[in-house]
C-alpha angles and dihedrals in degrees: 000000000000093000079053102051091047101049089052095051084049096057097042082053093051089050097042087056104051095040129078117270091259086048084051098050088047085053090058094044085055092048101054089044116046091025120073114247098207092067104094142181105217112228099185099297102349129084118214124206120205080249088058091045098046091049096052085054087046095060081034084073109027078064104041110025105034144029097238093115087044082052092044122102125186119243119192088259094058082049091052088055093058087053099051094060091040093054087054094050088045094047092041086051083074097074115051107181093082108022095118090067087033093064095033083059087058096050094049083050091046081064091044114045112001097050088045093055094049100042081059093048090057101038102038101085113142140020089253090059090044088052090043090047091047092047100049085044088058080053103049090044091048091079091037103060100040091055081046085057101049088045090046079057109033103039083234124123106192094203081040093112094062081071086080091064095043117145102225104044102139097016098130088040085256110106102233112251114233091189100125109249121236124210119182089327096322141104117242101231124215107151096171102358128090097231139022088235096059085051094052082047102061093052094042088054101035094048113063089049083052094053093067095073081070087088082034098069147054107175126069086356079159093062086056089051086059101046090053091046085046080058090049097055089052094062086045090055099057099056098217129147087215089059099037091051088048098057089037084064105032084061102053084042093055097044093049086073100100098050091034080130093082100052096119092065085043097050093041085057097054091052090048095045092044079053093049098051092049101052089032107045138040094239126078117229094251089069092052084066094047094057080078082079108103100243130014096256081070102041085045087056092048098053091039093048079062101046095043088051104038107028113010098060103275114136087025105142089013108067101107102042099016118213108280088210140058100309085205105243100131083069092053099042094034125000093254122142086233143019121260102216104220090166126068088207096048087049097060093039095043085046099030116017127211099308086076099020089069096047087046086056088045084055096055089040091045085047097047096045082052088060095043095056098047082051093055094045092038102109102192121061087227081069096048089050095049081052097049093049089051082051094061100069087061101055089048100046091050087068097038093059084071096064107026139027123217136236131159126020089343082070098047087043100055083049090050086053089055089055095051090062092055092060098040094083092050091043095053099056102049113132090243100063090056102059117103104256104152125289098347083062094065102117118211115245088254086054090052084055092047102053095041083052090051086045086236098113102109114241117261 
């Protein structure tokens, strides 16, 4: 498949080239989601996807071809993310058996999340490129979800047959098993993607950010509706308790909107509840979360992954660096000769260590106070709403790292969503969204404030 992988990545170069840079990044988005990645084209050791070879065109031309990175000006949380990927190459440099591959792996991350995010950062300059960016991602998902839906149903993955020249086949020493996998009468769908959890993935993360053009539009807002159905049969397909806990959290979020005045209560009763559950029951809250899993073998790993690596010695000797290799709980929880990672948080500590955990939670923080001051300057409710939907993912994401660590273009994803909330303050300000067009003009009673303090308000 090599001819084939090539030719792709040729054509999304091509395409990436002659558009312009928010056409490009589309381009990419399309790539790492409709063609496999596990399909590669081996460059020495490395193996390149057509994601990783379209990216490097796309920064190719934001460099020579345009003044985006003149234009461009770091923020902390550009900085963070810096940091982030320092910390693991530091933490990796302490073991030195396998550093060669280590720091081949971060390479290979460096493809995939940190020149995503920047290539967000330079070319997302304005509310009319994010709305581009969201509607062309509802199309690129609709295909993708209805052929995950007749394989959730059919047990047939059209682009099923690619799985034979997959890259990584034997990767883990384990040959990967193509048998379709049934959950309570239904197919687990996964079409491009590795996993049916990576699919899930995709939909769960993408939609919620999606779901903010809805203020955004008046025409064909039908049309919107079904693209973010379309998303939600895509979780559905995939039959994964990540997805599905993503998207439990994201609604309620969402719908909270309209009564988001009364978070602190809100927040002050999830911390109670989460209390009340630790001194009254037996159970520890974590594994509350855990009983999302589809059957109780997966809910008792869960629980047990967190006791063996908090409070049971696991990362003893390890906290600071982390191991950079199997730290050998799936033999203490399970017998198994490694540790299936079903939490994101577990994965970067267990890795890492602290020295790049932290910086991943200073990330998240640095990323969320990003959103909540574009929130507080946004002038139009329209605005607000775009912000709270972006939000969202956040929120959603937080919970399903409990249950599920993520790999692929649900990584690159979750980094492009990062990057989101570094643009949402500058994109909301523009001069442009604050002009009276219609109902998106109606400005809150705070805004009016706002605008007679700053003496901008017109006389009437």
């Amino acid at each position: 498949m090599q001819p084939l992988t090539l030719l792709i990545a040729s054509i999304a170069s091509i395409l990436v080239l002659f558009l312009s840079p928010i056409y490009g990044l589309i381009v990419y988005i399309a790539t790492i989601s409709l063609y496999p990645e596990y399909l590669t084209v081996p460059v020495g050791t490395i193996d390149f996807t057509v994601g990783k070879i379209a990216i490097v065109v796309i920064f190719a031309k934001l460099f020579l071809l345009t003044d985006l990175p003149n234009r461009f000006k770091f923020i902390w949380l550009d900085k963070i993310v810096i940091m982030y990927f320092i910390a693991q190459i530091v933490a990796g440099a302490t073991n030195p058996t396998s550093l060669g591959a280590f720091l081949e792996n971060r390479a290979g991350a460096v493809f995939n999340m940190v020149l995503p995010y920047f290539a967000v950062r330079m070319i997302v300059r304005n509310k009319q490129q994010y709305l581009i960016l969201l509607k062309w991602i509802l199309i690129i998902a609709a295909p993708l979800a209805i052929v995950g839906f007749y394989e959730c149903l059919t047990g047939n993955n059209p682009v099923g047959f690619l799985r034979k020249y997959n890259a990584w086949r034997t990767l883990t020493g384990v040959p990967i098993d193509d048998t379709p996998w049934v959950r309570y009468g239904f197919f687990r769908a996964n079409v491009t993607f590795s996993h049916p959890i990576m699919y899930g993935l995709f939909f769960a993360t993408f939609c919620p950010a999606c779901a903010g053009i809805l203020a955004h539009v008046k025409k064909y807002k039908m049309l919107y509706w079904t693209g973010l159905g379309l998303m939600g049969v895509g979780v559905f397909s995939s039959m994964s308790a990540g997805p599905w806990l993503t998207t439990l959290l994201v609604v309620p979020f969402i719908a909270f909107y309209r009564w988001r005045k009364y978070w602190k209560p809100v927040v002050i009763s999830i911390i109670v509840i989460c209390g009340l559950v630790e001194i009254i029951s037996n159970r520890h809250f974590y594994d509350v979360l855990s009983d999302f899993s589809f059957n109780t073998a997966n809910a008792w790993y869960r629980s047990r992954l967190i006791d063996v690596a908090l409070f049971e010695g696991g990362m003893s000797g390890h906290w600071l660096f982390g191991y950079n290799v199997d730290p050998g709980w799936g033999r203490r929880i399970n017998g198994l000769p490694y540790t299936d990672f079903v939490n994101q948080y577990l994965a970067i500590l267990g890795r890492f260590g602290l020295v790049s955990f932290l910086p991943f939670l200073a990330m998240n923080v640095a990323a969320i106070k990003k959103l909540v001051d574009g929130f507080k300057v946004s002038f139009l409710e329209s605005d607000r709403w775009l912000i709270w939907c972006l939000a969202a993912v956040f929120f959603g994401l937080a919970g399903a790292f409990m249950t599920v660590s993520i790999y692929g273009p649900p990584a690159t994803i979750y980094y492009m969503m990062i990057a989101f909330a570094g643009v949402i303050p500058a994109i909301v300000t523009k001069q442009d969204s604050r002009r009276k067009t219609g109902t998106d003009a109606t400005l809150l009673h705070s805004d009016k404030s706002i605008l007679l303090s700053n003496g901008l308000q017109n006389n009437s």
